[in-house]
C-alpha positions in Angstrom: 87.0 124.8 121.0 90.6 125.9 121.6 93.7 126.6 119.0 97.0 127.1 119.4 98.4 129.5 116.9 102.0 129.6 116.9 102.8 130.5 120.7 99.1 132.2 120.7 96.1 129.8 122.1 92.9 130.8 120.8 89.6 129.5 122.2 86.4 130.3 121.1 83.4 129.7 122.8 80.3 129.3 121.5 77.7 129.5 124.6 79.4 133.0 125.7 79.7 134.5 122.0 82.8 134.6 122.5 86.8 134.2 121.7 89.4 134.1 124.2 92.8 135.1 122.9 95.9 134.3 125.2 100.2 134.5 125.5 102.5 135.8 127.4 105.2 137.9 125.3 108.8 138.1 126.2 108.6 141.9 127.3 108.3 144.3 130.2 104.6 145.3 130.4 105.5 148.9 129.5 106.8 148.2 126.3 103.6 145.6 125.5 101.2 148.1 126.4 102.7 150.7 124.5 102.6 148.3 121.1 99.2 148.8 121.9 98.4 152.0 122.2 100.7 154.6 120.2 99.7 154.5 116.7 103.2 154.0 115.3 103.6 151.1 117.3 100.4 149.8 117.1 100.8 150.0 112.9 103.6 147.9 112.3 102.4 144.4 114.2 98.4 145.0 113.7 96.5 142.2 111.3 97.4 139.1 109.4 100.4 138.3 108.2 101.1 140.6 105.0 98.7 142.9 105.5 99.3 146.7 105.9 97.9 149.0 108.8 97.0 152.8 107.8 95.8 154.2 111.3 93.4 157.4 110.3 92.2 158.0 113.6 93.7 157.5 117.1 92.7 158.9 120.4 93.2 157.4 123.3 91.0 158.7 125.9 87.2 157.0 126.9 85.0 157.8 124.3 87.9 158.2 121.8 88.5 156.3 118.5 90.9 153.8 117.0 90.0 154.2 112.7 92.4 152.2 111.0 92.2 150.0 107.4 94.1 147.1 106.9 95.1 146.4 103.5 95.9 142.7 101.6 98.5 141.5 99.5 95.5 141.2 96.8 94.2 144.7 97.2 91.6 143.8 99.9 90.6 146.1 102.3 88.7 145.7 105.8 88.6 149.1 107.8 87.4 149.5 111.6 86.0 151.6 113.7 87.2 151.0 117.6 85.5 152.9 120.3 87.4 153.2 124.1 85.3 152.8 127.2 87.8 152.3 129.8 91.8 152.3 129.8 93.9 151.7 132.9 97.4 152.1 131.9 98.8 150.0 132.1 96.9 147.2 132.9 93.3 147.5 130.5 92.2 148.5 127.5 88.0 148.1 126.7 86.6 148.9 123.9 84.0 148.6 121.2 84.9 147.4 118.0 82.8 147.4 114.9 83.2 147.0 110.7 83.6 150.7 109.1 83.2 152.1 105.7 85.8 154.5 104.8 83.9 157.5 106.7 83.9 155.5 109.9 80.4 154.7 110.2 79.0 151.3 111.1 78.5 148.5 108.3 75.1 147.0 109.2 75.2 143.4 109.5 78.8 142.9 110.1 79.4 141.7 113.8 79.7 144.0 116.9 82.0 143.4 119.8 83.0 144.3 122.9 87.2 143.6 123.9 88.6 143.6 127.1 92.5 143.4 127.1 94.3 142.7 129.9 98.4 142.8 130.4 99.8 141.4 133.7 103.8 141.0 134.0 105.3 138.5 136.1 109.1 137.8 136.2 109.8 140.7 133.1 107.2 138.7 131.1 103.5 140.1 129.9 100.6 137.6 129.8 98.0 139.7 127.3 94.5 137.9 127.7 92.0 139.6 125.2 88.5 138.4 125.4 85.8 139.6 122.2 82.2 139.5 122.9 79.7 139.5 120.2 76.8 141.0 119.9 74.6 138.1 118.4 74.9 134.3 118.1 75.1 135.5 114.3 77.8 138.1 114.5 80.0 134.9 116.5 79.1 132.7 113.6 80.2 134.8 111.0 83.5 135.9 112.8 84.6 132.8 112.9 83.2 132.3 109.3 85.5 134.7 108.5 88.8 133.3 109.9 89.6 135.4 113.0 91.2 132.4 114.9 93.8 132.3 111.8 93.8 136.5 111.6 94.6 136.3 115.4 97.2 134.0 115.8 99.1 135.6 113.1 98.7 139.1 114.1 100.1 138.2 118.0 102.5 136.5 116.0 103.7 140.0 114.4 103.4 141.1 117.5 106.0 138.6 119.3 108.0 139.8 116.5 107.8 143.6 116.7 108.6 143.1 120.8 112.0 141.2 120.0 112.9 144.5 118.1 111.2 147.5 119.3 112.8 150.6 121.1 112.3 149.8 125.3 109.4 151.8 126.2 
């Protein structure tokens, strides 16, 4: 199944457990990857649509953590816990993303993931192809229960956004 959300095509595939996120941003690389990965950037495009980003933790460095809440217009909060394995500026980011209470541990039952994110420029454009892995056929089911093909589209659309207007890297 694939979705095109705004200029962001989402495809989710249910075999692999997984969702494919894909578009190509007008920006340099440098200045995508950094959106990405300096808190203050990363703050101002990250979640839905009129949701706020509170980063708590952020070091990135394998085995260091991304701890951030996202709140909602309606008072709802979601918070997450985001573990590094590998970073290659800047070309890849993986890590392990989980659910979190507001201590940072694990909520059991809520889906696991791994995400790969990749950046490529071509031609002063940057192509960033995420792919999210889930643990279980269950935690897949419930992710997409839960609306991440909307969540996704309209947080890459804050992101197109925050690239037309951001400092050059």
């Amino acid at each position: 199944m694939a979705a095109y959300k705004g200029k962001t095509r989402v495809t989710a595939d249910h075999e692999k457990r997984e969702v494919l996120v894909e578009r190509t941003f007008d920006a340099p690389r440098e200045l995508v990857w950094k959106a990405w990965t300096e808190p203050e950037r990363l703050a101002q495009w990250w979640g839905p649509r009129n949701w706020i980003t509170t980063i708590k933790e952020f070091n990135l460095k394998p085995g260091g953590a991304l701890f951030y809440v996202i709140s909602g217009p309606d008072g709802m909060e979601s918070w997450s816990r985001s573990v590094y394995q590998e970073i290659v500026p800047p070309e890849r980011l993986v890590y392990r993303d989980n659910f979190a209470d507001k201590e940072g541990n694990t909520v059991p039952g809520m889906p696991q993931m791994t995400v790969t994110t990749e950046f490529t420029e071509y031609d002063g454009k940057t192509t960033v192809v995420s792919r999210s892995i889930f643990e279980t056929d269950k935690d897949f089911k419930t992710i997409l229960a839960m609306g991440v093909e909307e969540g996704i589209g309209e947080t890459w659309d804050r992101l197109g956004e925050f690239l037309e207007t951001a400092e050059p890297a």
